[in-house]
C-alpha positions as CSV (number, residue, x, y, z in Angstrom):
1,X,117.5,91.3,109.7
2,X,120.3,93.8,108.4
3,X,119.0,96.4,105.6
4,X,121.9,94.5,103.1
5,X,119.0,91.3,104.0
6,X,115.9,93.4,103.5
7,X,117.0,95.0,100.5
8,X,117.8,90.9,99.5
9,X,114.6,89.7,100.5
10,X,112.7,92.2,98.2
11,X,114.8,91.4,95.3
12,X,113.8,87.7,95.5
13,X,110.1,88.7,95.5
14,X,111.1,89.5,91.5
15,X,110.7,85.9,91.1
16,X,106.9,86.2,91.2
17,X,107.1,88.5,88.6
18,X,103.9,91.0,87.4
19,X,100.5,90.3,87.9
20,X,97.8,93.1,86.9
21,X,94.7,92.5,89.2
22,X,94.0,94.1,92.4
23,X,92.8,90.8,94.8
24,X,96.3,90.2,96.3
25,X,97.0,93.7,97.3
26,X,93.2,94.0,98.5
27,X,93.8,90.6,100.5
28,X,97.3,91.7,101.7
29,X,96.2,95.3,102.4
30,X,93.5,93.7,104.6
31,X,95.5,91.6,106.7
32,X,98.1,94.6,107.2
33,X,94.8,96.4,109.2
34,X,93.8,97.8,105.7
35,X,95.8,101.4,105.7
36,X,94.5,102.7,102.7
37,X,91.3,103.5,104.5
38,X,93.0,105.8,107.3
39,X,94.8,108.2,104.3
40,X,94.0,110.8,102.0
41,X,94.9,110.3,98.3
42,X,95.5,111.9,95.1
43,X,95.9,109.3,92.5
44,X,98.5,109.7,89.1
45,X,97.8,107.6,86.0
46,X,99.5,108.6,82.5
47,X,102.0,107.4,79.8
48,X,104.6,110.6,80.3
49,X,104.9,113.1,83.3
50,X,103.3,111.1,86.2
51,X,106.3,111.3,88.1
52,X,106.7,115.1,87.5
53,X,103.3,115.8,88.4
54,X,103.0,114.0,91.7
55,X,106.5,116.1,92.7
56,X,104.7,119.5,91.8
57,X,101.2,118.1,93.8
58,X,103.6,116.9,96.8
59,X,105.5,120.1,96.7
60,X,102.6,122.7,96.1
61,X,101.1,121.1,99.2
62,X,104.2,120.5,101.6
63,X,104.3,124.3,100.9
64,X,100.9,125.1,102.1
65,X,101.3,123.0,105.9
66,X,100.3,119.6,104.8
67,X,102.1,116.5,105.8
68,X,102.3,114.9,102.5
69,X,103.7,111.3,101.5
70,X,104.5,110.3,97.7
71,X,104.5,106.9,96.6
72,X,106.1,106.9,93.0
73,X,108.7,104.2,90.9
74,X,110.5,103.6,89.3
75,X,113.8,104.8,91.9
76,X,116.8,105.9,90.3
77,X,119.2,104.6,93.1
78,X,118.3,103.9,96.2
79,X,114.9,102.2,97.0
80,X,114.0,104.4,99.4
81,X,113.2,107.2,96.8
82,X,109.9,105.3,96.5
83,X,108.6,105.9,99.8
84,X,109.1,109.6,101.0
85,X,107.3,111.7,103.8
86,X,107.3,115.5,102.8
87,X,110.2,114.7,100.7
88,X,112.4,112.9,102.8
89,X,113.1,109.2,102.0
90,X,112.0,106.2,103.8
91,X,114.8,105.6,105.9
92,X,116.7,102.4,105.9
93,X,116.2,101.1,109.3
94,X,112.3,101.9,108.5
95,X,112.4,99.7,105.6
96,X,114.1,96.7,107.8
97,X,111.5,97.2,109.9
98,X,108.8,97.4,107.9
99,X,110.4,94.0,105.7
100,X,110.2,92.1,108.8
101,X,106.4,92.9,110.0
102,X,105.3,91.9,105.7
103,X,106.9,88.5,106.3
104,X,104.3,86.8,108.5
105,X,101.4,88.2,106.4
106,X,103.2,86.7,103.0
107,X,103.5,83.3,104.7
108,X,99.8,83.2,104.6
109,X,99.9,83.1,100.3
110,X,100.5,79.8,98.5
111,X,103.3,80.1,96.2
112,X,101.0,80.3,93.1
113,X,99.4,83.5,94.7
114,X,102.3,85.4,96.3
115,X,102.2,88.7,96.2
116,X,104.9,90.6,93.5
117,X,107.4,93.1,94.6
118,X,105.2,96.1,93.9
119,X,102.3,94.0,95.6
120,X,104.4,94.0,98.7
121,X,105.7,97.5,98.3
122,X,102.2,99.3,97.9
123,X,101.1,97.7,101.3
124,X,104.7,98.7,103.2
125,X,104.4,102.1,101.8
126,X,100.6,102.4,103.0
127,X,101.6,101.1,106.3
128,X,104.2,104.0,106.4
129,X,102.4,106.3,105.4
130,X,99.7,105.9,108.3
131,X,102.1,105.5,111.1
132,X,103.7,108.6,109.8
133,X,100.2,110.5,110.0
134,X,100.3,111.3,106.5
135,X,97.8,113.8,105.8
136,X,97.9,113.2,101.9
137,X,99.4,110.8,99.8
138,X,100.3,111.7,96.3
139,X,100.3,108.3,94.8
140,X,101.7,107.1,91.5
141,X,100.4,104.2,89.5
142,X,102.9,101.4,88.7
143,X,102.0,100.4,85.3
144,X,98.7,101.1,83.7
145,X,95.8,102.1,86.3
146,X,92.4,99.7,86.2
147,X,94.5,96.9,87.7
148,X,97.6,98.4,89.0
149,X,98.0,97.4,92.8
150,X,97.8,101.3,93.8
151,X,94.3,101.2,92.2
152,X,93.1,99.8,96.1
153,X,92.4,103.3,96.9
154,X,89.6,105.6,96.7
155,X,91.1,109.0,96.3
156,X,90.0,112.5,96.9
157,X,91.1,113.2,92.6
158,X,92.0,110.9,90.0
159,X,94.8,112.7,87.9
160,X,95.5,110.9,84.1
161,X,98.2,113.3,82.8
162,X,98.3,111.7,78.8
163,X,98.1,108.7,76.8
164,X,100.8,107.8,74.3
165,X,102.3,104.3,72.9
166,X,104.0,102.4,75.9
167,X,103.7,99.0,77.9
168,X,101.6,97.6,74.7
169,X,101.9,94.1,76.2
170,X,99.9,95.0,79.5
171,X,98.2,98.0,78.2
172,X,96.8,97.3,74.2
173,X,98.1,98.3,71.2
174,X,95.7,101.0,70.6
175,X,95.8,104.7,72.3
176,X,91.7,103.9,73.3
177,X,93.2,100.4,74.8
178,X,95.8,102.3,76.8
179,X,93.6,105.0,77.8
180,X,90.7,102.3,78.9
181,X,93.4,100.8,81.7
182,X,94.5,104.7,82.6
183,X,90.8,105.2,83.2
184,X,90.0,102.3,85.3
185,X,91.7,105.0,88.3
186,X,88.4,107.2,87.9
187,X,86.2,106.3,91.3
188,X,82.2,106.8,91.5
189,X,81.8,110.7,91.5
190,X,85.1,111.2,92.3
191,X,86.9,114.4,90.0
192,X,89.8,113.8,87.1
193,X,91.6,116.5,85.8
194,X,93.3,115.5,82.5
195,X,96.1,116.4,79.9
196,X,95.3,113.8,77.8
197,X,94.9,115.7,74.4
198,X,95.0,112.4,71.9
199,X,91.1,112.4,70.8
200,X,91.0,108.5,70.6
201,X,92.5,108.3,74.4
202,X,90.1,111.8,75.3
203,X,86.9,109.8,74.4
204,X,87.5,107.1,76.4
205,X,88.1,109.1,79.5
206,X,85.4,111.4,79.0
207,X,83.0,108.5,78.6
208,X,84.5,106.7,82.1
209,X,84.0,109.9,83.9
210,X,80.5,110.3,82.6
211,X,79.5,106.6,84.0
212,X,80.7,107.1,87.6
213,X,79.3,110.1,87.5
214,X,82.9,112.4,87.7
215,X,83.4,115.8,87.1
216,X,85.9,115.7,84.4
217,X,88.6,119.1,84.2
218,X,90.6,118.7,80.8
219,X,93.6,120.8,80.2
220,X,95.2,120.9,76.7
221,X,99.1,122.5,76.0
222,X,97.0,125.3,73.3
223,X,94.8,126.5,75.5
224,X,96.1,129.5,77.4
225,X,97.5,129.1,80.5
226,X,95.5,130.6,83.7
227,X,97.1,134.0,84.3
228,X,98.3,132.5,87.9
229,X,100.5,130.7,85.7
230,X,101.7,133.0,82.9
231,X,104.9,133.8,84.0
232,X,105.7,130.8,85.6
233,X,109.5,130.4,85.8
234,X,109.9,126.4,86.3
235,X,113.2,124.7,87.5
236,X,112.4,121.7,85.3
237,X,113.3,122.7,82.1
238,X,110.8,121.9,79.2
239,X,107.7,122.7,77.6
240,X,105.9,120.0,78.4
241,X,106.2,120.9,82.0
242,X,103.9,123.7,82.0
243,X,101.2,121.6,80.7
244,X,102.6,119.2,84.0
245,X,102.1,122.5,85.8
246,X,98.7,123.1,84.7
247,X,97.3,119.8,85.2
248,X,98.6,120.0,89.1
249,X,96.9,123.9,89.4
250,X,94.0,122.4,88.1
251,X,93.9,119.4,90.6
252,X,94.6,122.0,93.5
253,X,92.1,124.4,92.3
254,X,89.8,121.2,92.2
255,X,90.1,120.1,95.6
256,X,90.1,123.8,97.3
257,X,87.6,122.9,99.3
258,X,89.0,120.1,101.3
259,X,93.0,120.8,100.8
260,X,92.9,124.9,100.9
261,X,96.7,126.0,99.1
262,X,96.5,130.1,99.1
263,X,97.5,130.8,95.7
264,X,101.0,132.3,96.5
265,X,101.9,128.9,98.3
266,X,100.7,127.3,94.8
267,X,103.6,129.5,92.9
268,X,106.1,128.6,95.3
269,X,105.5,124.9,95.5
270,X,105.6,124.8,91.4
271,X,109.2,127.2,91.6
272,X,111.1,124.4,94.0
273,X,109.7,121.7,92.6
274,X,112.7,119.0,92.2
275,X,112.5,116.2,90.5
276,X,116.0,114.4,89.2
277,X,116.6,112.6,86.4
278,X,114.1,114.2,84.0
279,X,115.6,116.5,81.7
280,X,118.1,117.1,84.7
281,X,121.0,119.8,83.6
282,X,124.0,119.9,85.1
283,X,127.3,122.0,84.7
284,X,130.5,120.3,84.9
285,X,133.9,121.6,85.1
286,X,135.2,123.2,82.2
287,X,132.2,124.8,81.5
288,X,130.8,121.7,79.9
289,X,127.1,120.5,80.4
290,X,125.5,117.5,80.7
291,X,122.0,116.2,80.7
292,X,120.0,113.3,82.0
293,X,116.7,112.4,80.7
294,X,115.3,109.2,81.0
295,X,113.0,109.4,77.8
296,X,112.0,105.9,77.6
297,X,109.3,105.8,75.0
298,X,109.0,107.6,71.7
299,X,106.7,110.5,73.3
300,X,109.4,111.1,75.7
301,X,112.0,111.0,73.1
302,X,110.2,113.1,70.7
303,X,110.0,115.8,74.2
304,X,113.7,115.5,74.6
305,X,114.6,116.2,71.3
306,X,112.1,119.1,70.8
307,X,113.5,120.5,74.1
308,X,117.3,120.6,72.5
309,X,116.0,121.9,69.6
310,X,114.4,124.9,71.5
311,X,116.3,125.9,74.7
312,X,119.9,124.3,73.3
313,X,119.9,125.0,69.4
314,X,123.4,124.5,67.6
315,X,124.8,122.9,70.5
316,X,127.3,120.4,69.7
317,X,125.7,117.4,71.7
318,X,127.5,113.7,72.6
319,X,124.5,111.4,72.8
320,X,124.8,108.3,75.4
321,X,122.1,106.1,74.4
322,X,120.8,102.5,76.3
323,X,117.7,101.2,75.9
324,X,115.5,98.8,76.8
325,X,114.8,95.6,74.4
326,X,110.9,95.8,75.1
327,X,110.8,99.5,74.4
328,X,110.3,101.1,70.9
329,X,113.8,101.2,70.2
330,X,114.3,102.1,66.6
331,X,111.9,104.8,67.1
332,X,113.6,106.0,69.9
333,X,116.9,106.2,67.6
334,X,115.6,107.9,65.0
335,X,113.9,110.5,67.4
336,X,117.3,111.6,69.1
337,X,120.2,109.9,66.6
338,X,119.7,113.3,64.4
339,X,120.5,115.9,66.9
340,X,124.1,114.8,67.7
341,X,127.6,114.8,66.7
342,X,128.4,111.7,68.1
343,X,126.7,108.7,69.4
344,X,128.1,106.4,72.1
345,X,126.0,103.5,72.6
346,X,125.7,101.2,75.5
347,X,123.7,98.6,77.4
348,X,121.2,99.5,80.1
349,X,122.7,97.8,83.2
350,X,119.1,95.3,82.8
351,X,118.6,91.8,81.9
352,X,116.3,93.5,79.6
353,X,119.1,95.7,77.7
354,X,119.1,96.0,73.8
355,X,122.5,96.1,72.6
356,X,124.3,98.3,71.7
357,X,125.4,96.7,67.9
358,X,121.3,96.1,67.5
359,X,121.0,100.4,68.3
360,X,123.3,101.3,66.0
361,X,121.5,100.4,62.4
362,X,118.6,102.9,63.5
363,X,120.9,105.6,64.5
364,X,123.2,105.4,61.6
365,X,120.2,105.5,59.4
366,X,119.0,108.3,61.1
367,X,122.3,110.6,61.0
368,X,124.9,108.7,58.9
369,X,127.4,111.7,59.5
370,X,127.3,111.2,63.3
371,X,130.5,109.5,64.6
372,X,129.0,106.6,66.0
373,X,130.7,103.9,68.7
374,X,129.2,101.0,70.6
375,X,130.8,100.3,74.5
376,X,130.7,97.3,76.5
377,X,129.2,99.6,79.1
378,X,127.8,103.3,80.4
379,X,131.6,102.9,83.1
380,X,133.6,102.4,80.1
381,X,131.8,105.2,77.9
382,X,131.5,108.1,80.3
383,X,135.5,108.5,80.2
384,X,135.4,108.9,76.9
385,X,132.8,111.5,76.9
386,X,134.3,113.2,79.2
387,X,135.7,116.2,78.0
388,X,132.7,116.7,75.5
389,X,131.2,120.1,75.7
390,X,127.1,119.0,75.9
391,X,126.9,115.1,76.8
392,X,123.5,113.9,76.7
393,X,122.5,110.0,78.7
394,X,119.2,109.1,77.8
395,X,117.0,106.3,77.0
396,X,115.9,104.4,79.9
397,X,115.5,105.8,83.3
398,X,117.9,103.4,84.4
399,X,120.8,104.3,82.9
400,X,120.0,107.6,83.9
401,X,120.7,106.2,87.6
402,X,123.6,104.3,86.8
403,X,124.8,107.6,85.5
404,X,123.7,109.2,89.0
405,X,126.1,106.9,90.7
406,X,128.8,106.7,88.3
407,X,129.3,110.6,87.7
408,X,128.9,110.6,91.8
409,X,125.6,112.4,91.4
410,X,123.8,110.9,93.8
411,X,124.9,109.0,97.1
412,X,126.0,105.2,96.7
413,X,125.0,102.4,98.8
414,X,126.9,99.4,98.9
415,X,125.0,97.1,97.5
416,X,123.3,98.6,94.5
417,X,119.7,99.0,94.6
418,X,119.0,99.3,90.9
419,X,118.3,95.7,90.3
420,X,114.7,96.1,92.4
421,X,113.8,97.8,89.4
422,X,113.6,94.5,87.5
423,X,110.1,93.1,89.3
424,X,108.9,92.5,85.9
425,X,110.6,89.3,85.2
426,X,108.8,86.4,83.5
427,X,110.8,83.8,85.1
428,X,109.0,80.6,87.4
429,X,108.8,81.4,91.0
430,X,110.7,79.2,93.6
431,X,107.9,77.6,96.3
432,X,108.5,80.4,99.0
433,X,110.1,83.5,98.9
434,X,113.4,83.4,101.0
């Protein structure tokens, strides 16, 4: 098998779309010689700044010695970015390999109870992560928590970093609904440290924690920070990040004990934390700037646009929009739409785009002074944008990676990898995966 055909052969699992419930990774995890029982875990649930978090755990404790692995999605470009071992992606021969061995153990499913793409993923990237000797895992949730496939695992903290509106079709249309899935990461006596700050979302973790019997550390963005943190000087811009930052001392100052981090190592991991796409900023030639934010829900979009309020006020920003149909689009509009000059509107390369013409009633209603255009595409946009001073591409993560590969951000593979993205789709499944 060439990587062009495992790359393939993952893609086609898409056809078996998303199933919340953990008995097909459990079953599949069992008959790859169950790896989840030979690693060390800290487990990431929330709405917003999951991602962000797990890179401050993994890179506070790839600081202080450990061997750590981080299991997060979605990946901007290359699939690989999914699977890393202290920070270096899964490479592609690894995945071939890894591909081939899943293969026999999926011919043991009936077509009716195949595992999904991010079934089959969890398992390879368990596997990995043991014959790598892993000596913790920071592991992200999929979508939701209670019966995401990662939710296998018994970790040594269960981290829920906030609650806000997104995924209402899995989730609940309710901030106690959403929180209620979150919480189903929280194990028998097993600590969470929070962010959450909603009260509606709060009580319902407070009230999981105190049946299994957890230790339950909250942090909120009023209380004062711990003086280790005080004059923390992040490189991911952001006030919401500090609360991030908080929420990952707390986890490490949780788990002391059993992963020791000497508090200078704790600074330094938070200071070279990296993590791309997330209000990313970037100077171009010409002394122009641009910045990539995926802020795909209305909390994120409400972040973004306080952030340009605060650390960019008055500057004259060109805003690239795409989002997702299933999304809270009009919200999203009106949350961003006011803080620019011009809007250039384009699909999300997705089967699951909103168009551009659709974007366009919210955002002139929003700001009917912007100068406002709709493009067939981000490729045929970004020319035009290109000599704006401040360009802002936001709205779904993955335009943000199509971005990354257009602008030459980040390395290209031949065949693009975006479209793994799409595991979601509601379509029949053939009788076997190819």
């Amino acid at each position: 098998m060439t990587y062009a055909e495992s790359i393939q052969f993952l893609y086609n699992l898409r056809w078996y779309g998303t199933k919340l419930g953990l008995a097909n990774t459990r079953r599949l995890a069992e008959l790859a010689g169950r790896p989840q029982d030979q690693l060390r875990f800290i487990h990431v649930a929330g709405t917003n700044g999951k991602g962000s978090t797990c890179a401050m755990l993994e890179s506070i404790y790839r600081q202080a010695g450990w061997r750590t692995g981080l299991f997060t999605s979605p990946h901007l470009v290359k699939f690989g970015e999914r699977i890393q071992v202290n920070r270096q992606l899964i490479p592609e021969a690894e995945i071939v390999r890894l591909v081939e061995q899943m293969q026999p153990l999926l011919s043991r499913f009936s077509a009716e109870e195949h595992p999904t793409f991010f079934e089959v993923v969890t398992v390879m990237a368990l596997r990995y992560f043991v014959e790598r000797q892993c000596e913790l895992v920071i592991w992200e949730t999929g979508l939701g928590g209670r019966l995401d496939a990662t939710n296998i695992v018994t970790p040594l903290a269960s981290v829920i970093t906030n609650i806000h509106f997104d995924h209402q079709k899995w989730l609940g249309d309710t901030l106690g609904a959403i929180a209620a899935e979150k919480a189903g990461i929280i194990k028998p006596g097993v600590p969470v440290i929070t962010g959450a700050e909603a009260p509606e979302a709060l009580a319902v973790i407070r009230e999981t924690a105190r049946q299994q019997g957890s230790q339950l550390v909250e942090i909120t963005g009023t209380s004062a920070p711990p003086p280790l943190l005080q004059n923390l000087r992040l490189p991911l811009p952001g006030a919401h990040q500090h609360l991030n930052a908080a929420v990952a001392a707390a986890t490490v100052g949780t788990l002391l004990t059993t992963l020791p981090v000497p508090d200078g190592t704790l600074l330094q991991g938070l200071t070279q934390v990296h993590w791309p796409g997330r209000l990313q900023s970037l100077r171009r030639p010409g002394d122009r700037t641009l910045l990539l934010d995926g802020a795909h829900n209305i909390a994120g979009a409400e972040t973004l646009a306080r952030t340009l309020r605060t650390d960019f006020p008055g500057a004259p920003i060109t805003l690239v929009l795409g989002i997702l149909a299933d999304k809270d689009w009009p919200d999203i509009c009106r949350a961003l739409a006011p803080l620019a000059r011009r809007i250039r509107l384009v699909p999300v390369h997705s089967e699951r785009t909103a168009q551009p013409h659709g974007l366009s009633g919210p955002c002139r209603e929003a700001n009917p002074l912007a100068e406002i255009t709709e493009h067939s595409s981000l490729a045929e946009a970004l020319p035009i944008v290109a000599d704006d001073p401040f360009v802002v591409i936001s709205g779904s993560l993955y335009l943000v990676g199509e971005a990354m590969e257009l602008l030459g951000i980040s390395p290209t593979t031949s065949q693009s990898e975006r479209g793994l993205n799409e595991w979601g789709t509601s379509q029949a499944p053939p009788t076997r995966a190819s």
